[in-house]
Legacy VTK file of the C-alpha trace (Angstrom):
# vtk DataFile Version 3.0
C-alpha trace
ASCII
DATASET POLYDATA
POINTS 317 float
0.000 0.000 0.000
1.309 3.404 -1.268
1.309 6.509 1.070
-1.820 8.062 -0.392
-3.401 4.586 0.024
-2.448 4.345 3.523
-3.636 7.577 4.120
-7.164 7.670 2.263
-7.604 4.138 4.677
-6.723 6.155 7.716
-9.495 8.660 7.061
-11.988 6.081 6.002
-11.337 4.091 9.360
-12.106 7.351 11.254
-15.348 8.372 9.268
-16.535 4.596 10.866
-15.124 4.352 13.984
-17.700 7.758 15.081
-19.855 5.235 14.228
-19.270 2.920 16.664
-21.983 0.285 18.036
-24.593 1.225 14.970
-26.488 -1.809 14.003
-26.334 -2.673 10.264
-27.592 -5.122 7.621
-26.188 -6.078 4.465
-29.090 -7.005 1.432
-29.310 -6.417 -2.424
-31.511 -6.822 -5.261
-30.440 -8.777 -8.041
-27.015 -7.761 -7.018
-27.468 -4.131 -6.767
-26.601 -4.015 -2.949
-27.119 -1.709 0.453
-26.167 -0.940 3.805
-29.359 -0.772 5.542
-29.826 1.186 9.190
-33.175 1.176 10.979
-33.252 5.199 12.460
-36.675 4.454 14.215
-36.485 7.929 15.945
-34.528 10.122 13.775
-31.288 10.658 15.821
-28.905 9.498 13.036
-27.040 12.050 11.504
-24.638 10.641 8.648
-22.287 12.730 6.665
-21.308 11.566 3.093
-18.061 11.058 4.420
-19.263 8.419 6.840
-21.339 6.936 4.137
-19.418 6.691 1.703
-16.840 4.836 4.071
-19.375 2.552 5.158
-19.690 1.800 1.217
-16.286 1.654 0.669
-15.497 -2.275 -0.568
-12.353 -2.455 1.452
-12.206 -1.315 4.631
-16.114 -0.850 4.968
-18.899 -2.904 4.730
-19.712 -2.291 0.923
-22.312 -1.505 -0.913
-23.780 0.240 -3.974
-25.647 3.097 -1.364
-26.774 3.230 2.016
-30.372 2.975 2.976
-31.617 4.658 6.347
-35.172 3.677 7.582
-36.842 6.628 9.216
-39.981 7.908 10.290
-41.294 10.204 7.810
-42.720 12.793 10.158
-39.075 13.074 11.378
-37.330 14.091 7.731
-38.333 17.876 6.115
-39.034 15.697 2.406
-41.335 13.239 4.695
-43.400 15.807 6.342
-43.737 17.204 2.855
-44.825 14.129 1.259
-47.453 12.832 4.319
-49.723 16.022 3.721
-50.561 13.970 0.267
-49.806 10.430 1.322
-50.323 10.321 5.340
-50.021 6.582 4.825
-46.206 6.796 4.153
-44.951 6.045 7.688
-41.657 5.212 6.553
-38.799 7.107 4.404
-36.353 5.310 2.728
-33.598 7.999 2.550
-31.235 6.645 -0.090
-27.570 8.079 -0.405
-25.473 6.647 -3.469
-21.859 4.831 -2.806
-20.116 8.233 -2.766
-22.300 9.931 0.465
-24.506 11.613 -2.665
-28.483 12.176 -2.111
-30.051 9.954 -4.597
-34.266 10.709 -5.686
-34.923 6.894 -5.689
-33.741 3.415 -6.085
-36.086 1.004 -7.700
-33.971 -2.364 -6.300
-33.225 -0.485 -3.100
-37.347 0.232 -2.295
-37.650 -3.674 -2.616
-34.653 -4.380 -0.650
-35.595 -1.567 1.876
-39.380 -3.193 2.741
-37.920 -6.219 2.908
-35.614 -4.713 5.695
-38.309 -2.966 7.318
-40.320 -6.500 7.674
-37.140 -8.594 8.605
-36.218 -5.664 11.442
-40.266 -6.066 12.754
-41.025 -2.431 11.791
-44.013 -3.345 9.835
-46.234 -6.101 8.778
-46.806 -7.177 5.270
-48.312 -10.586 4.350
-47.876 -11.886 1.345
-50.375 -10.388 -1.276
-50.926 -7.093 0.483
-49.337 -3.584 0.122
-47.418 -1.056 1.831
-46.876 2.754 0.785
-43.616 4.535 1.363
-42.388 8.251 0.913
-38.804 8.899 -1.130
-37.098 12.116 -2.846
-39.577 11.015 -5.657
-42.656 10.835 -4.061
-44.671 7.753 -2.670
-44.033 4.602 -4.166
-46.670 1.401 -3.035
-45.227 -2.145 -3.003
-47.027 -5.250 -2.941
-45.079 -8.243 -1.302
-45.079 -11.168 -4.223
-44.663 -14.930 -3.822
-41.790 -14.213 -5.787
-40.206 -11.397 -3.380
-42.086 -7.651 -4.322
-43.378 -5.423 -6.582
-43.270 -1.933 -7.189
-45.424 0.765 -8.541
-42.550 3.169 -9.842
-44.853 5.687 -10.562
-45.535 7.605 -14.731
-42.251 7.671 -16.722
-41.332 10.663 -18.764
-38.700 12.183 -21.133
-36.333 14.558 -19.819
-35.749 16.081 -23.166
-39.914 15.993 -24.541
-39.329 17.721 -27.443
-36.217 15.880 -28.925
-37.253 12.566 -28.263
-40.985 13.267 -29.875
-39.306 14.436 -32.989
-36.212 12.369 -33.189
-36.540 9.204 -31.137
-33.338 10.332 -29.702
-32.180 13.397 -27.378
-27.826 12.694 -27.217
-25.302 11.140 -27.812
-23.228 9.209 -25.314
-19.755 8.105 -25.675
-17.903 5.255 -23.955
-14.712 2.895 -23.389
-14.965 0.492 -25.268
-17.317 2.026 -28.234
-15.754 3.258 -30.961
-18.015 6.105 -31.729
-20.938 7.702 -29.742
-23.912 6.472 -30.037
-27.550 7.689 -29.776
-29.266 7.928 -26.972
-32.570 8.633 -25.320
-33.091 10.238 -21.562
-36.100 9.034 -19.761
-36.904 10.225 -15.618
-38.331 7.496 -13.488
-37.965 10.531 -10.534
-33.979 10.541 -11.528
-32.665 10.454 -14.464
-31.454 8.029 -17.382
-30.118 7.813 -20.773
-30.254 4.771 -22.585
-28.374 3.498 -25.592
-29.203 0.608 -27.679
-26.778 -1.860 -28.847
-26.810 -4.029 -31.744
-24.945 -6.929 -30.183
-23.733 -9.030 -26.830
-20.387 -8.603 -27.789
-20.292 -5.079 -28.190
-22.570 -4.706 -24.839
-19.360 -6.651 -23.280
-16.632 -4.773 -25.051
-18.288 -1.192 -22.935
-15.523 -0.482 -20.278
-17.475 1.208 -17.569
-14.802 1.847 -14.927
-14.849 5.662 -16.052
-18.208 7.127 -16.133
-20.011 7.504 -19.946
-19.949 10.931 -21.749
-23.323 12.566 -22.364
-23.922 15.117 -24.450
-26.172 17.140 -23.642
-26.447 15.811 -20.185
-29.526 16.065 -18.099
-29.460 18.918 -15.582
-28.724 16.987 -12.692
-26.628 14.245 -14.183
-27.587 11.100 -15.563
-27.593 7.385 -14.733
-26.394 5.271 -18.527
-27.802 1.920 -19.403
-26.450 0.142 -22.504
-29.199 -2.448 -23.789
-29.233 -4.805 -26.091
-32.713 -6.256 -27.556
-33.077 -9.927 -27.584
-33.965 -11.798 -30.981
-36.529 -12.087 -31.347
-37.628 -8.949 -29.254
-41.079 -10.452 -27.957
-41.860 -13.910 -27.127
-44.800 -15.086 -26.175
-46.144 -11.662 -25.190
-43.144 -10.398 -23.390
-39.662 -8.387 -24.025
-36.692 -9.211 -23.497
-33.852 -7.012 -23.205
-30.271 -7.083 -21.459
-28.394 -4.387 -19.861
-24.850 -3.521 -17.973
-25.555 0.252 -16.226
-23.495 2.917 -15.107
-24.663 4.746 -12.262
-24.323 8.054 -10.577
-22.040 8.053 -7.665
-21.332 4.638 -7.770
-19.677 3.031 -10.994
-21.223 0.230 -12.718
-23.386 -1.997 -10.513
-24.681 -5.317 -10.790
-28.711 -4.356 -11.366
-30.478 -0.785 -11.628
-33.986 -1.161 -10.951
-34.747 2.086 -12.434
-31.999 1.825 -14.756
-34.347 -1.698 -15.913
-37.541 0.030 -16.165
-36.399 3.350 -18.163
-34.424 0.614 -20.707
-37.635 -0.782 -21.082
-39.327 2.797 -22.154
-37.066 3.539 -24.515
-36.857 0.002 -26.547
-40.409 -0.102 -26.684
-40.597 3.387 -27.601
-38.237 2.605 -30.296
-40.225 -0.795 -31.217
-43.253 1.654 -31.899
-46.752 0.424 -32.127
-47.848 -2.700 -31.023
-44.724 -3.081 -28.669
-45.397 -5.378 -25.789
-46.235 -4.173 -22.281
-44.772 -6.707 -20.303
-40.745 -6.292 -20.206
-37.724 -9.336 -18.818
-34.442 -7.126 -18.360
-31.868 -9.248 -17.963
-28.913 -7.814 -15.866
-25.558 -8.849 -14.600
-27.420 -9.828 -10.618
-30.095 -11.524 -12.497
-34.114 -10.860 -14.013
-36.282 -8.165 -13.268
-40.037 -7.605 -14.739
-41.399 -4.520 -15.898
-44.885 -3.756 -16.545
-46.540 -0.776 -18.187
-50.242 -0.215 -16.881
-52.956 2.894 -16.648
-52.043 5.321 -13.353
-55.274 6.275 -11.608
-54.636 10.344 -12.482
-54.410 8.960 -16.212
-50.480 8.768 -16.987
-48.766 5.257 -18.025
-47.000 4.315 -15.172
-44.082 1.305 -14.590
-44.299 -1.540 -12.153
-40.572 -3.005 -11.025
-40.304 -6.396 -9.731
-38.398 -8.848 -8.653
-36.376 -10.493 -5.480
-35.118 -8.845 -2.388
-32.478 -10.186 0.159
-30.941 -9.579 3.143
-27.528 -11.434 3.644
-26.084 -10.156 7.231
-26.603 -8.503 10.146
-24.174 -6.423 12.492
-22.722 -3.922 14.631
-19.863 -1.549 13.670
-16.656 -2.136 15.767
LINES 1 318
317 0 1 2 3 4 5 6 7 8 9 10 11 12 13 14 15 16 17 18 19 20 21 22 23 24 25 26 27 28 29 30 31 32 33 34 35 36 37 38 39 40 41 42 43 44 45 46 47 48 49 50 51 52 53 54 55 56 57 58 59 60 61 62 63 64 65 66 67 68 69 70 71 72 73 74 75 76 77 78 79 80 81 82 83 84 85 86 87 88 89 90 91 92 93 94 95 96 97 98 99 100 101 102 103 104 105 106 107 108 109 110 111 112 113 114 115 116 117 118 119 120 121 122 123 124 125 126 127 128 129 130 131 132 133 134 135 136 137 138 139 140 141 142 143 144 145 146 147 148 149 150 151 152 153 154 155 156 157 158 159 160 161 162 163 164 165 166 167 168 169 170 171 172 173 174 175 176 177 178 179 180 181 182 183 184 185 186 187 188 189 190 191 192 193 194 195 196 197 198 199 200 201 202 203 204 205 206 207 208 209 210 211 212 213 214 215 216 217 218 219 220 221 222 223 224 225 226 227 228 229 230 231 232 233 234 235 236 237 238 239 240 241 242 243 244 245 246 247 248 249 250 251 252 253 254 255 256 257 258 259 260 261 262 263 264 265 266 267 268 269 270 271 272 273 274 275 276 277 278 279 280 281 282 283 284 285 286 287 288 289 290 291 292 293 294 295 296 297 298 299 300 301 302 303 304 305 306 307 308 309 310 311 312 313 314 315 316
């Protein structure tokens, strides 16, 4: 280990040891992984130093983000959100890898119920559902036979005009790709740009250790899935499509739940009429479903779903 090394492991091991004695668990979806902390009353106070440590694959725990559990009446974006939703008794306030606020997290909402149940916070039988507040809005989740499903809320495009006209909005450049390629930014509550692929092989030749150039990038940054659609594209009703996705504050990661449902907006955008509802996105962690249905205010909106498991339990040294 150099001296920077040495010292960067130094700082990290300070950032946890304030931490001392918090209780932990470990759990992912489809591979896309979390540290999980119950905050029942609200006292926890992490800086993106200390989470970002406690995501650190080395000398931390590891993990894609870190999801606290807390009260909604007890965060400023909770109290916001239970004047429309007063059901919402829990937040899921979701921080990315690097300490970073994140809006939302489709595999970390599954993951994050499935936390709340398995710490005895709240009670969800198989078959029934369960509303929860996050930066982008209330999300409802129905526990599955299969693990749990998500109502992500409407889709939209972050660039209307350009992807109405065009079917694209940029172009996105990566290791790996000799040239850019077009691309098409959808918001599931954050943001995405997705780029189709003619092949496997040139889905595995992407190097995604540096993040993916967008041009013009969405305002607040962008999350990058590279898809490519199976052949043939529907079978026996359904889609199939496989991704690899780069994400904000993180790096490439194993599954993107939203990252799954906005690659299935823009292929079947792209697949035009008569394109299937009913989407298998194949990702490195494993399969997750998508489903486009009718929202009650009249906007399509996208289900997510799929597994959720929690792997360990602890408390910080």
């Amino acid at each position: 280990m150099d001296h920077t090394q040495s010292v960067a492991a130094e700082r990290t091991a300070g950032d946890t040891a304030a931490l001392s004695g918090l209780k932990f668990s470990k759990g992912h979806g489809t591979g896309n992984d979390f540290v999980l902390v119950a905050d029942p009353n609200g006292a926890l106070s992490l800086s993106p130093e200390q989470v970002a440590a406690l995501c650190n694959r080395h000398v931390g725990i590891g993990g894609d983000g870190l999801i606290r559990a807390v009260p909604s009446r007890l965060l400023a974006e909770g109290q916001e959100l239970l004047s429309a939703h007063p059901e919402a008794e829990w937040f899921m306030d979701y921080r990315n890898g690097d300490g970073s606020l994140s809006e939302m997290c489709g595999n970390g909402v599954r993951v994050f119920v499935h936390f709340l149940i398995a710490e005895g916070l709240v009670d969800l039988p198989a078959g029934e559902s369960l509303v929860i507040g996050t930066r982008a809005g209330a999300k409802t989740i129905v526990r599955t036979a299969a693990g749990y499903a998500v109502d992500m809320g409407p889709w939209e495009f972050i660039f209307p005009g350009e992807a109405t006209a065009r079917a694209m909005d940029s172009l996105v450049s990566a290791d790996g790709l000799e040239v850019a390629r077009p691309a098409l930014s959808v918001s599931m509550g954050n943001p995405h740009t997705v780029v189709a692929l003619a092949e496997t092989a040139e889905l595995e030749a992407t190097q995604l250790f540096t993040a993916p150039r967008v041009d013009p990038i969405p305002p607040h940054g962008t999350n990058v899935e590279f898809v490519v659609p199976a052949e043939p594209l529907v079978h026996e009703g359904a889609g199939t499509i496989t991704m690899r996705v780069h994400e904000r504050g993180v790096g490439e990661t194993q599954s993107c739940g939203t990252g799954a449902c906005a690659a299935a907006v823009a292929i079947r955008h792209w697949a035009g009429q008569g394109a299937p509802d009913t989407w298998n996105v194949h990702v490195p962690g494993g399969v997750v479903g998508v489903k486009f249905f009718l929202g009650p205010e009249g906007h399509e909106h996208v289900e997510l779903s799929g597994p959720a498991v929690i792997v360990a339990s602890g408390t910080l040294s």
